[in-house]
C-alpha positions as CSV (number, residue, x, y, z in Angstrom):
1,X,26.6,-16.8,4.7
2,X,23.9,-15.4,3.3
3,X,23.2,-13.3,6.2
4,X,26.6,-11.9,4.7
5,X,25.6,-11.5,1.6
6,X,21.7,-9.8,2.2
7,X,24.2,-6.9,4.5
8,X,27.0,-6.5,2.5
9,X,24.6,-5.4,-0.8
10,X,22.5,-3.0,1.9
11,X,26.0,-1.5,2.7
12,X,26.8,-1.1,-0.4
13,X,23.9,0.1,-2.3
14,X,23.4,2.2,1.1
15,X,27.2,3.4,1.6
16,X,26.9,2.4,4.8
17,X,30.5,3.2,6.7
18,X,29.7,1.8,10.2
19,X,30.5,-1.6,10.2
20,X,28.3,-2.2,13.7
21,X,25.2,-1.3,11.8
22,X,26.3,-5.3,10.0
23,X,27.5,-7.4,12.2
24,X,27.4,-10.6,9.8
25,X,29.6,-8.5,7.6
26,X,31.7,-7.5,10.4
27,X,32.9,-11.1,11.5
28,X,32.9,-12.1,8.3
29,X,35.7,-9.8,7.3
30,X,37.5,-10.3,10.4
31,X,37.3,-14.4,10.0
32,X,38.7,-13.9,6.3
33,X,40.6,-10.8,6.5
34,X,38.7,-8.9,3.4
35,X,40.3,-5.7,3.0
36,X,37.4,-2.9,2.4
37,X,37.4,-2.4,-1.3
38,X,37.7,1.5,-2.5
39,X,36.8,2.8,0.5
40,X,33.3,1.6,0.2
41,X,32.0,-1.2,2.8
42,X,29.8,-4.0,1.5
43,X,31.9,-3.8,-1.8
44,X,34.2,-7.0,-1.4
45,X,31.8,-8.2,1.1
46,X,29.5,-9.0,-1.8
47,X,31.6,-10.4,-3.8
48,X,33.1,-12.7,-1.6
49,X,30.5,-14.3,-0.2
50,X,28.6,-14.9,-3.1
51,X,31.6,-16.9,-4.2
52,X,31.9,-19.3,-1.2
53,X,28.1,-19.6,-1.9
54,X,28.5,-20.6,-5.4
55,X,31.5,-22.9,-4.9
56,X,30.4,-24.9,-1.8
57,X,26.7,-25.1,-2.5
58,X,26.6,-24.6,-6.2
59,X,23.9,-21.6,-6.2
60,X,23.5,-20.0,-9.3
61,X,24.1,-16.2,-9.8
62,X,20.7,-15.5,-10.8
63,X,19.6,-16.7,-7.4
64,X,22.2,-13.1,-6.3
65,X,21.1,-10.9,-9.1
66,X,17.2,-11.5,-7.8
67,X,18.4,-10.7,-4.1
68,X,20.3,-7.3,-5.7
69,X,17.1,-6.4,-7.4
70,X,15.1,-6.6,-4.3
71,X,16.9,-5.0,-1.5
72,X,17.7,-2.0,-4.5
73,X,13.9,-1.5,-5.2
74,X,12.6,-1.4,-1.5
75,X,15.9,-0.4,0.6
76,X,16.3,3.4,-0.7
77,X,17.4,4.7,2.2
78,X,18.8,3.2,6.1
79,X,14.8,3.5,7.1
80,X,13.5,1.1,4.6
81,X,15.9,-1.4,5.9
82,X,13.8,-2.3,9.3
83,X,10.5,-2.8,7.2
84,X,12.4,-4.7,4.2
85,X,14.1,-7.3,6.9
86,X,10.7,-7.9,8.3
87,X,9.2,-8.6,5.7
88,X,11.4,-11.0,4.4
89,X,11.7,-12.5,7.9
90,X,7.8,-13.3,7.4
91,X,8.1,-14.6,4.1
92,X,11.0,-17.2,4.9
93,X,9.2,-18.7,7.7
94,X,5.4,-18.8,5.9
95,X,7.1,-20.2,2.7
96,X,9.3,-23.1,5.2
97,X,6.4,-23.8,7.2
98,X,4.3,-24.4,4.2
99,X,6.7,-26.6,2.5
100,X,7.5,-28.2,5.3
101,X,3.7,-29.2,5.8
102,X,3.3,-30.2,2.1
103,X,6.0,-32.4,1.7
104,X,6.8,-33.5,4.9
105,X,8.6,-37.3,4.8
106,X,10.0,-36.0,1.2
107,X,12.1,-33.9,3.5
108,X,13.6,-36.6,5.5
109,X,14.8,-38.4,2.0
110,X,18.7,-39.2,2.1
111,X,20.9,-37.2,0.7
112,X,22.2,-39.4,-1.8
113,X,18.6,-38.6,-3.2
114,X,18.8,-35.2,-3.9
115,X,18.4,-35.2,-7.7
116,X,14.7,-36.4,-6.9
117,X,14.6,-33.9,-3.6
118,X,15.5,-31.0,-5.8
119,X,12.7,-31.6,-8.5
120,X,9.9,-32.5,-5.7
121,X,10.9,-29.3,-3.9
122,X,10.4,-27.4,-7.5
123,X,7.0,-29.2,-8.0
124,X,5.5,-28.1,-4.8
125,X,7.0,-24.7,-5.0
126,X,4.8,-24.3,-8.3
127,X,1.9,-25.7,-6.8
128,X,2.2,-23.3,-3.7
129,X,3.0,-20.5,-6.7
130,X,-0.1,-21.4,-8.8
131,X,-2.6,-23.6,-7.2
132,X,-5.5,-21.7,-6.0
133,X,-7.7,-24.2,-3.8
134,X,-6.0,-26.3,-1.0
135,X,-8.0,-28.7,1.1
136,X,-7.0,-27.1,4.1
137,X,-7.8,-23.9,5.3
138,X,-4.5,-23.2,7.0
139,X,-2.8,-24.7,4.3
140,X,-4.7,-22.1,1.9
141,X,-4.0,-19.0,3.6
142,X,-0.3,-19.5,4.4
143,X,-0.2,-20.7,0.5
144,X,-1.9,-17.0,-0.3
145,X,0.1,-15.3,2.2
146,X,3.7,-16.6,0.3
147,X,2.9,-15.7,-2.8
148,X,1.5,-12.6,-1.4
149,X,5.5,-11.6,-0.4
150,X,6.5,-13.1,-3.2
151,X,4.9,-10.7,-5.4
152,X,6.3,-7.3,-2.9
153,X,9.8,-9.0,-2.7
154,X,10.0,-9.9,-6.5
155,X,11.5,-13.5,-6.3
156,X,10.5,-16.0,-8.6
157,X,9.3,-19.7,-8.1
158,X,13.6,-20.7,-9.0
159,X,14.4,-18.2,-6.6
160,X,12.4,-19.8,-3.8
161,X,13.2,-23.8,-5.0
162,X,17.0,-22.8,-4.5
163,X,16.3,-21.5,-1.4
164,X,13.7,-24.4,0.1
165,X,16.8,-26.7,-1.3
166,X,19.8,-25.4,0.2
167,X,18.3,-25.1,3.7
168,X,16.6,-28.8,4.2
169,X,20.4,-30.1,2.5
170,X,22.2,-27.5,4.8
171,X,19.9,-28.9,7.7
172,X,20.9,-33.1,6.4
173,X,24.1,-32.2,7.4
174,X,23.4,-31.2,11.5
175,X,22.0,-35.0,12.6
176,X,25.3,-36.7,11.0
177,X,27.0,-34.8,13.4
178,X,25.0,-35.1,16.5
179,X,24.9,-39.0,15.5
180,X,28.6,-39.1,15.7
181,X,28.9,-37.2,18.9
182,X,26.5,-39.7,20.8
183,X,28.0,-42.7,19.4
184,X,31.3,-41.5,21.0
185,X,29.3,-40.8,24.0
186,X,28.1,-44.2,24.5
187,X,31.0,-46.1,24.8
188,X,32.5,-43.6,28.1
189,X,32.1,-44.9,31.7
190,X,29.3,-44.5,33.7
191,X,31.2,-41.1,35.1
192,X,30.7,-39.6,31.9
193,X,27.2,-40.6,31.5
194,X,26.0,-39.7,35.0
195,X,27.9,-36.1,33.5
196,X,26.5,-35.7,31.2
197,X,23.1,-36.2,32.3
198,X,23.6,-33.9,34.7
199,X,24.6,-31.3,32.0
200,X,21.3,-32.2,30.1
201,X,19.5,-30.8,33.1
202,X,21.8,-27.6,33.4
203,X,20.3,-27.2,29.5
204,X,17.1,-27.6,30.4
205,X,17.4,-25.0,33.1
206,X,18.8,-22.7,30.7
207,X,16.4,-23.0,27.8
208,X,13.7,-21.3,29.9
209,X,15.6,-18.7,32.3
210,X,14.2,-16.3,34.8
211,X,15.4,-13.3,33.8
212,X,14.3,-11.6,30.5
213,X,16.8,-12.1,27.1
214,X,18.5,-8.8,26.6
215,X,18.0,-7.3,22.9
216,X,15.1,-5.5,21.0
217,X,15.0,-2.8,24.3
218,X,16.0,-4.8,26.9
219,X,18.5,-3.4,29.8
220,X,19.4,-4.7,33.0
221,X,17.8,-2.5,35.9
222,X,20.5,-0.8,37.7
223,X,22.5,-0.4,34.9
224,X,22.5,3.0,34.3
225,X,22.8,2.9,30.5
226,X,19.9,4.3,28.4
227,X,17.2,1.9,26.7
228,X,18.4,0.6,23.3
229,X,16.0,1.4,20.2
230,X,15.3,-1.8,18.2
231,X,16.2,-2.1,14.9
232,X,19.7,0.2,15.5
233,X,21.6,-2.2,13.8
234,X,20.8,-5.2,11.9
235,X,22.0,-7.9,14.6
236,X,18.3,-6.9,16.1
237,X,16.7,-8.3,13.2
238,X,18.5,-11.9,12.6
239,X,15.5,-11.9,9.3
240,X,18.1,-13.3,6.5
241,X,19.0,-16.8,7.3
């Protein structure tokens, strides 16, 4: 959803008009039958994403007025789009990977915790905004690196918290349901079993296939067709998560 959100307020601030060029946007207007408001794409979009965000995960709307006054400082025109999306791409993964490495079993705290969650995951976001020496090296440079974006994006330490938050409670949900699924599981005969080991294999086989992963360039030979440019549209760059 806020893949949604990040290309509806390109489209909009860019008067973008070709709905390929956002594919999130695209399926999300399909899947909820948003009419295009005024003419202008990215419009109604907006607004009705930030709403689901707000009402089912209780996201303030400073946390959207910070991503508006981003993507309108660096995305000026369809070029700048490519380089911003990058760069945020880098800057989510450093600033997970880092908090994920500083707080580690904090993380795997029940949900019925997340009062305590919330606060740790604002402590260390300060410490990773303002602390200057870190034991480890790794640790230090990654720390640098984050507030590095930080600064060139323009979010704030509140922006970031909100962000950390939402995705390790977004991510609580996921085992629940693969916990469920295998419990059901168990109890089948020793048909479904022998199944659905053998479909565990078929995965396996596919997680690491022979044949290159079309996208960013990539055509079938034979095909005829011409070699796609990366970065056409933004389903190349899957940066906003």
């Amino acid at each position: 959803m806020t893949r949604v959100y990040f290309q509806s307020v390109i489209a909009a601030n860019l008067g973008i008009t070709n709905i390929r060029f956002v594919p999130d946007v695209a399926n999300f207007k399909r899947l909820f039958k948003i009419p295009t408001q005024g003419g202008r794409l990215g419009q109604a979009e907006k607004a009705a994403s930030r709403k689901m965000l707000m009402q089912d995960y209780g996201i303030s709307e400073s946390f959207f007025k910070e991503i508006d006054a981003s993507v309108k400082k660096h995305c000026r025109t369809q070029n700048d789009v490519q380089a911003y999306l990058f760069m945020y791409q880098g800057f989510s993964n450093d600033l997970m990977m880092l908090m994920g490495n500083l707080m580690q079993w904090k993380f795997r705290m029940p949900s019925i915790f997340k009062g305590a969650l919330r606060s740790m995951t604002e402590k260390t976001v300060h410490e990773v905004c303002t602390k200057t020496v870190w034991k480890k090296d790794d640790v230090h440079k990654t720390a640098m690196t984050v507030r590095q974006y930080k600064e060139r994006l323009g979010y704030s330490e509140q922006w970031m918290t909100e962000y950390v938050y939402n995705i390790v409670m977004l991510a609580k949900k996921e085992p629940k349901k693969t916990t469920e699924r295998s419990s059901k599981s168990s109890g089948g005969s020793s048909k479904k079993n022998s199944s659905s080991s053998s479909k565990s294999k078929s995965s396996k086989k596919y997680s690491s296939p022979s044949q290159p992963v079309k996208g960013y360039g990539y055509e079938p030979s034979g095909s005829g067709s011409k070699r796609k440019n990366s970065g056409d549209s933004l389903e190349d760059w899957e940066y906003v998560n």
